[in-house]
ZARO-257294 format. One line per 8 residues: number of its first residue (from 1); their letters; for each residue x negated, y negated, z negated of N, C-alpha, C, O. Coordinates in steps of 0.05 Angstrom, whole numbers. Each point is the difference from the previous one (the first is absolute). Layout:
<nodes>
NUM> A> X,Y,Z,X,Y,Z,X,Y,Z,X,Y,Z  ... .
</nodes>
This chain:
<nodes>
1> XXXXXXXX> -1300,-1372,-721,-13,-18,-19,-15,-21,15,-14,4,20  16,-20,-29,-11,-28,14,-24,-13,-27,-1,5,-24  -14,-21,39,-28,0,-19,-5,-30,4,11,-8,21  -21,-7,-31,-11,-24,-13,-29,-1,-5,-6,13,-20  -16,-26,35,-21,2,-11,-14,-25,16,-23,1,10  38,-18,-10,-7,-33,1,-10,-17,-18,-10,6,-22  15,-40,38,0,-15,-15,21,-11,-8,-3,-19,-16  23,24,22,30,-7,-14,20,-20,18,22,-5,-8 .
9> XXXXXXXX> -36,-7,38,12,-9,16,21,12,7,21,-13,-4  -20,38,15,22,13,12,19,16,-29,22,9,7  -26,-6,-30,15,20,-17,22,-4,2,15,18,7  -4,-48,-13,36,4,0,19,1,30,24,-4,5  -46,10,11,19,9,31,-9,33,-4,12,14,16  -23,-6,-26,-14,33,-1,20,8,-18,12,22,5  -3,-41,-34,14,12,-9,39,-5,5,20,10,-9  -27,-29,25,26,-11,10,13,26,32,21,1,11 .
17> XXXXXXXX> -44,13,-8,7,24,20,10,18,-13,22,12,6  -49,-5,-37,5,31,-5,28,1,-8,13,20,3  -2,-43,-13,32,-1,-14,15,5,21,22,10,-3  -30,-14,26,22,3,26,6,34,0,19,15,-2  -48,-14,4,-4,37,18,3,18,-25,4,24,3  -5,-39,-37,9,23,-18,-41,14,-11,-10,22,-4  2,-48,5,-32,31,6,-15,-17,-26,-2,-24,-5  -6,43,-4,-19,-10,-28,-26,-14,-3,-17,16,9 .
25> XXXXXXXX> 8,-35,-15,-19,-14,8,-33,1,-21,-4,-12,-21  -12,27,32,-24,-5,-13,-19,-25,-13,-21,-3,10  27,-10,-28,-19,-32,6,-15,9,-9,3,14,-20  -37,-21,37,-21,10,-11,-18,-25,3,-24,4,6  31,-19,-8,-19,-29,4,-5,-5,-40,9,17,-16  -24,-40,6,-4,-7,-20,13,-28,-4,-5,-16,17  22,9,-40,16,-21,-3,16,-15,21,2,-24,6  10,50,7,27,-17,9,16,-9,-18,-5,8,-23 .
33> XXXXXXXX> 28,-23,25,19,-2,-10,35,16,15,6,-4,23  13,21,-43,18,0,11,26,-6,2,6,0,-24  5,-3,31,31,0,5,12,3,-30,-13,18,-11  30,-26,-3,11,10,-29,24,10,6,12,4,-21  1,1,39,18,19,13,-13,24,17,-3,1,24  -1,14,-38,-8,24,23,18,14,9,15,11,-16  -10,-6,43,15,26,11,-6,26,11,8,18,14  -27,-27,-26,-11,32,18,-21,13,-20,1,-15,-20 .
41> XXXXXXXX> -19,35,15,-13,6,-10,-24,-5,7,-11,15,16  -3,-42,-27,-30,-8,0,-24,16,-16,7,3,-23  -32,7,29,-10,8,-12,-34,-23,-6,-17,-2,17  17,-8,-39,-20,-14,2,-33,8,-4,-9,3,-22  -2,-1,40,-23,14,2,-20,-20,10,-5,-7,24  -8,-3,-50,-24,-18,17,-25,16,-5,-20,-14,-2  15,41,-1,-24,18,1,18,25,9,19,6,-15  -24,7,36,-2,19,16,-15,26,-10,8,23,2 .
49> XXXXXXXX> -25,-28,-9,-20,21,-3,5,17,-21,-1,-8,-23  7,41,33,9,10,-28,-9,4,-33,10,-4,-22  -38,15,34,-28,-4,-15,11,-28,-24,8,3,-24  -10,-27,38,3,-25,-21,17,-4,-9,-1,-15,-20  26,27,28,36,6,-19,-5,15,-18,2,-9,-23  -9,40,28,-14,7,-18,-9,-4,-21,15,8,-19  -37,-18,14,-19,-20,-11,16,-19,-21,-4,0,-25  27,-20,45,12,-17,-24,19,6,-18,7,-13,-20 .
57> XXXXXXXX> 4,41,29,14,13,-20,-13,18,-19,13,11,-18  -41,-6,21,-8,19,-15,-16,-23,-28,-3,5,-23  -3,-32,41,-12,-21,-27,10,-1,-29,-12,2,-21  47,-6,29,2,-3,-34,-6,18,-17,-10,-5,-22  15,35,33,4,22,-19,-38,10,-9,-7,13,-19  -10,-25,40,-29,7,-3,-3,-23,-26,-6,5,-24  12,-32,38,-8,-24,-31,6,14,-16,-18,14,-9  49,-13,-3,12,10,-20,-16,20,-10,-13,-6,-20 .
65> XXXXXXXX> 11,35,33,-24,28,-11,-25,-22,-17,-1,2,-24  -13,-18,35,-25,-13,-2,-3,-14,-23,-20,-1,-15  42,-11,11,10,-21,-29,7,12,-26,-1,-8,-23  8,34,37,19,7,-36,-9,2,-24,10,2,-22  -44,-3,34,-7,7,-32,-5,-37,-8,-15,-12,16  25,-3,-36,-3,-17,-17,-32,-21,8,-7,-23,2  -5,51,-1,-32,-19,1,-6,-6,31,-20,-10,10  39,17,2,-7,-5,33,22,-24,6,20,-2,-13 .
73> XXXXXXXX> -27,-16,36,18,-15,-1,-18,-18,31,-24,2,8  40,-15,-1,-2,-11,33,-4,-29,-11,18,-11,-12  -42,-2,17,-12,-24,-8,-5,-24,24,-6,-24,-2  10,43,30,-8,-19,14,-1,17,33,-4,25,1  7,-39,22,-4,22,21,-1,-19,30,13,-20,5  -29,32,10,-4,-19,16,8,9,32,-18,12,12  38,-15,0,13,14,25,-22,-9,20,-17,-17,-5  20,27,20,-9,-15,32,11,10,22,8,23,1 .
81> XXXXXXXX> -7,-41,21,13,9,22,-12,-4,16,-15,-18,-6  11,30,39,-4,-12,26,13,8,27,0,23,8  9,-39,2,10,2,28,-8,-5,26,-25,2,0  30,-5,11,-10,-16,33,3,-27,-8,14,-7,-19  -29,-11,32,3,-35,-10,23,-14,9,2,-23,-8  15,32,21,20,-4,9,19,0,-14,15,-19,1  -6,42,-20,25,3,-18,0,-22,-25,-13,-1,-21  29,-13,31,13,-27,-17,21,12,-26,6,-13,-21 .
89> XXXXXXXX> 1,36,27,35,-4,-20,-19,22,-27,-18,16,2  31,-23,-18,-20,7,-32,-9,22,4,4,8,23  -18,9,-41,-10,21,-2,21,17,-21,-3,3,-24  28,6,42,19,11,-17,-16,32,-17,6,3,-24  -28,22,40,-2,19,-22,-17,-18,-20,5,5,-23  -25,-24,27,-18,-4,-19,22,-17,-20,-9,-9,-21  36,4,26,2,-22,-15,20,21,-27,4,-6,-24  5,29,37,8,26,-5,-12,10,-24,9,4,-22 .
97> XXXXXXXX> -40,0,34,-18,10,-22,-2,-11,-22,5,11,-21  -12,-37,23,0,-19,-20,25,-5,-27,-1,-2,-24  19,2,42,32,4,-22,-3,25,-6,11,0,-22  -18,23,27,6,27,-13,-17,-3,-19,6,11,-21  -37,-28,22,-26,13,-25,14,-31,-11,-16,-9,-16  34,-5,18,11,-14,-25,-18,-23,7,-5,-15,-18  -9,8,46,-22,-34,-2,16,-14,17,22,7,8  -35,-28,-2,19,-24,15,-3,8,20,-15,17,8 .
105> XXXXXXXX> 33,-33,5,1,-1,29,-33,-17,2,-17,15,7  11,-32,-9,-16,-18,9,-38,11,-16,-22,-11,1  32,38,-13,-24,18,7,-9,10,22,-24,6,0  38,-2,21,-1,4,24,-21,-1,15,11,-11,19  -38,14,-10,-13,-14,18,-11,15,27,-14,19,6  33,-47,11,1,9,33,-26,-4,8,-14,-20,-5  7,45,23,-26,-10,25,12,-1,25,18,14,9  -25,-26,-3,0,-8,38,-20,-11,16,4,-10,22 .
113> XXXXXXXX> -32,13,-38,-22,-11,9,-14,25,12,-1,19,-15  -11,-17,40,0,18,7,-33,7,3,-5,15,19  -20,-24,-37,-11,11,-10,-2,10,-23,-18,16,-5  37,-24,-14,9,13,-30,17,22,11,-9,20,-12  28,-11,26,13,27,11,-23,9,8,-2,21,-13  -27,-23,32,-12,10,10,-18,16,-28,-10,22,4  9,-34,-29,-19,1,-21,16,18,-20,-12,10,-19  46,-7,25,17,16,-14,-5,27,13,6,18,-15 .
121> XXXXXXXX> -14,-12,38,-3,20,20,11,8,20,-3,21,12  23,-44,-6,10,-4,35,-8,3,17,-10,-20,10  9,45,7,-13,1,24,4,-28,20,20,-14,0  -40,10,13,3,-25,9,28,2,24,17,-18,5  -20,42,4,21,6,22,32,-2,-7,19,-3,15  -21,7,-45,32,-8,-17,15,-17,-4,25,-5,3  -52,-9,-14,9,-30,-9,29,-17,4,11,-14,-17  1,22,47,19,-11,2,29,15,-10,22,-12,-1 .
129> XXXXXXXX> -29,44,-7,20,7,-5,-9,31,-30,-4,24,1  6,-42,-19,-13,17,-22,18,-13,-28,14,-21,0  -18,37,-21,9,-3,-21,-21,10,-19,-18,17,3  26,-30,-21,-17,3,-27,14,-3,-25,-11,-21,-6  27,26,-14,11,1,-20,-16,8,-30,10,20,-10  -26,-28,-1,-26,-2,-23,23,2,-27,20,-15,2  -21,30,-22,7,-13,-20,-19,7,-23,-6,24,-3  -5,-43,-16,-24,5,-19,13,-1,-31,-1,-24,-5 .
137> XXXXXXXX> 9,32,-12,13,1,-22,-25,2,-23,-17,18,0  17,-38,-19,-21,8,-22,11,-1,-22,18,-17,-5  -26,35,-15,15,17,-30,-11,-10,-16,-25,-2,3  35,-9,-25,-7,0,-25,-26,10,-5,-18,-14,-8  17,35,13,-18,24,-3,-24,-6,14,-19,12,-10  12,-29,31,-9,-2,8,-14,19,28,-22,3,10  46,5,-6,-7,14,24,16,-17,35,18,-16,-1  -26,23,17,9,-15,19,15,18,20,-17,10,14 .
145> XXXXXXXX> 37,-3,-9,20,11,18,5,-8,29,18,-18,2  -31,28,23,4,-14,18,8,25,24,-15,20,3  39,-25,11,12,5,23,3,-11,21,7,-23,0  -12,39,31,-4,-21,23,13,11,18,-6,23,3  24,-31,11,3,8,18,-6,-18,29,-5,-24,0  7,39,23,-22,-13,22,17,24,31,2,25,1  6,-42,16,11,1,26,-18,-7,22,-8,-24,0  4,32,10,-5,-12,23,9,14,23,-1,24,0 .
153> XXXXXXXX> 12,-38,21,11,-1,32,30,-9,-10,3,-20,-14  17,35,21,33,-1,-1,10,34,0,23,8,-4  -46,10,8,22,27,-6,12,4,-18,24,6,0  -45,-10,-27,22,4,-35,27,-12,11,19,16,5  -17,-39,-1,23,-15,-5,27,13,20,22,5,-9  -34,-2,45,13,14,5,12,31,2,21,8,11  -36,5,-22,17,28,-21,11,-10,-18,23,8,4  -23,-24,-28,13,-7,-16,29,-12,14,20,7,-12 .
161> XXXXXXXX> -18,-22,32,19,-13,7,28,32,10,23,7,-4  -47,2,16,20,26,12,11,21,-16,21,13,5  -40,-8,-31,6,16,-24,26,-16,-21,15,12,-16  -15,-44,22,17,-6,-14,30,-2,24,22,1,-12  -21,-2,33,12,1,16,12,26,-1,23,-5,6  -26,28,-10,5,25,2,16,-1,-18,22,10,2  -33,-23,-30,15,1,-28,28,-13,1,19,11,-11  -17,-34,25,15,-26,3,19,29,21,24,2,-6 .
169> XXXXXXXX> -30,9,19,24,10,21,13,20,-20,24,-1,-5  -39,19,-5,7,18,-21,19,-5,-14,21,10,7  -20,-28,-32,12,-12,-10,25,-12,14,22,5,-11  -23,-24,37,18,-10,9,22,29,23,22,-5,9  -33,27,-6,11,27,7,11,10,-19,14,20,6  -14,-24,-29,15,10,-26,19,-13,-12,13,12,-17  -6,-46,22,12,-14,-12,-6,-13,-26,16,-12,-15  -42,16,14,-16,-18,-28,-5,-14,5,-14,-11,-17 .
177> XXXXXXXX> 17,-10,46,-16,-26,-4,19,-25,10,-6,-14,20  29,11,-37,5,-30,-2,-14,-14,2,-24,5,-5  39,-40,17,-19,-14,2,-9,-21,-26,15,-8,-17  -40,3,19,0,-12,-28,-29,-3,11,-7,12,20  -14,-31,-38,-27,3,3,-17,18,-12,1,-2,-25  -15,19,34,-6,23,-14,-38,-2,-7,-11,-14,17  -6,24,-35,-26,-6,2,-9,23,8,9,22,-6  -34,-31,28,-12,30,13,-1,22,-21,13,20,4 .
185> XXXXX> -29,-22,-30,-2,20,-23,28,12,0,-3,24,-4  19,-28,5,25,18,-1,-2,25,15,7,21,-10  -16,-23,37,0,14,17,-21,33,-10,3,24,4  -26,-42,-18,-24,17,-4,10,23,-32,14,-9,-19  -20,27,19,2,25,-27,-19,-23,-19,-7,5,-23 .
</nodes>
């Protein structure tokens, strides 16, 4: 399994190999673009972390529980994100979150100021490599619904890469994994 976790300079010689050698390709970067011919089995993974796969598969079916009764209902919700000041390419889980609780994309709001990370509770020693994923949902009802999730260093991400890697061989040891583009959540129960 070959892995992706760039800026998108090198992808179509990474993926112009894995087609050679036959090997399935992890993309774990945020808004690449790919190929509309795939040959191989791509898996698109721009969050790693199992914990936050998790998480985005468990959103709809939590909204949904939350809504059913008539007098409850999703009025408004306010995401937030933060990264290192460096990451330019969108905030694909926050932008995630936001389409599942049904708000815009352009509810979104990025930090990269790094005494507002410091005031979110970024150890200062992080800063350069941390995550933050906020999502604030308010009800009809008037109650306020808020979920966070929060990374810091690169281990989450790298167990996640290796846990999905394990999955990706599994699958491809059994003959389930044509190639085609596949979304990390597939991988996850």
């Amino acid at each position: 399994v070959a892995s992706h976790c760039g800026t998108g300079r090198e992808l179509i010689n990474l993926i112009t190999f894995c087609e050679k050698v036959d090997v399935p390709l992890i993309q774990a970067s945020t808004g690449q673009v790919l190929p509309s011919m795939i040959k191989i089995p791509i898996i698109d993974a721009p969050n790693l972390d199992p914990t936050t796969i998790a998480f985005l598969k468990a959103l709809p079916g939590l909204l949904k529980e939350m809504t059913t009764d008539p007098a409850v209902s999703i009025i408004g919700g306010y995401p937030v994100e933060s990264h290192k000041p460096e990451k330019k390419t969108p905030p694909g889980t926050a932008l995630m979150m936001a389409k599942l609780a049904g708000l815009p994309s352009t509810s979104v709001e990025s930090v990269r100021t790094p005494g507002i990370q410091l005031a979110l509770g970024v150890s200062k020693r992080q800063l350069g490599q941390h995550s933050i994923n906020r999502l604030t949902i308010e009800f009809s009802s008037g109650a306020l619904f808020t979920q966070e999730i929060r990374i810091e260093g690169i281990e989450p991400y790298a167990k996640g890469a290796v846990i999905l890697a394990q999955r990706v061989l599994e699958r491809k040891a059994r003959g389930e994994l044509p190639p085609r583009l596949y979304k990390m959540t597939e991988f996850y129960a």
